[in-house]
C-alpha positions in Angstrom: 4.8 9.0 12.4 4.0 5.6 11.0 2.0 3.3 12.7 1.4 -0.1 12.0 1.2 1.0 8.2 -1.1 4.2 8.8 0.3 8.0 9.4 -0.2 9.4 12.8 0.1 13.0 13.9 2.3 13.7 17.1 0.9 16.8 18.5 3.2 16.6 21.3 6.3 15.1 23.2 5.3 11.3 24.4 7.1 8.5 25.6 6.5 5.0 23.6 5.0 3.8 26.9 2.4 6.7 27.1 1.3 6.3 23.3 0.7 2.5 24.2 -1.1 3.2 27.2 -3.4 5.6 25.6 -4.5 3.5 23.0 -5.2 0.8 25.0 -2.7 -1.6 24.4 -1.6 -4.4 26.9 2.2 -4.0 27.7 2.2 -7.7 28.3 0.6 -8.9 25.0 2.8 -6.8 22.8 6.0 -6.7 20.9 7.4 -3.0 19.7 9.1 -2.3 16.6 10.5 1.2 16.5 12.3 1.7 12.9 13.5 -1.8 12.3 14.5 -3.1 16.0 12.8 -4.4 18.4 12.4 -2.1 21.6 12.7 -3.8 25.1 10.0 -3.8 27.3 11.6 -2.1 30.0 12.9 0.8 28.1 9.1 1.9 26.9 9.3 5.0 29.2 12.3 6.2 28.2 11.9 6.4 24.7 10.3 9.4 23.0 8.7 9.0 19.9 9.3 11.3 16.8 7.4 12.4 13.9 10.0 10.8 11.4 9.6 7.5 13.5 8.1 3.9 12.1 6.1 1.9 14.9 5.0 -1.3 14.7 3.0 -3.3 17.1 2.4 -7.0 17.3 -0.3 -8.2 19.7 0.3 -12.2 21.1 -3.0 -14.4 20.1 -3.5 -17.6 22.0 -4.9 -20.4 20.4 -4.5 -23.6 18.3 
């Protein structure tokens, strides 16, 4: 899998919402990318994540 520009090994069936969780990502600060469109927050548990998949994750900064 591709993540955010780098090649990741799956090394087992996971849910987009368990891969975020594990690597410590806040669901609330975030917007997903999964091979070109933009995945809805409340879907993250449902979607499984493949080797052949792209993943991109944006993180929200405040400031000014």
């Amino acid at each position: 899998m591709k993540f955010n520009g780098q090649t990741r090994q799956l090394n087992r069936n996971i849910s987009l919402l368990q891969y975020l969780q594990e690597n410590k990502f806040d669901i609330s600060k975030i917007a997903v990318e999964l091979n070109g469109n933009i995945v809805p927050r409340t879907t993250y548990a449902e979607v499984l994540l493949q080797e052949e998949d792209v993943l991109e994750v944006v993180s929200f900064v405040g400031g000014g």
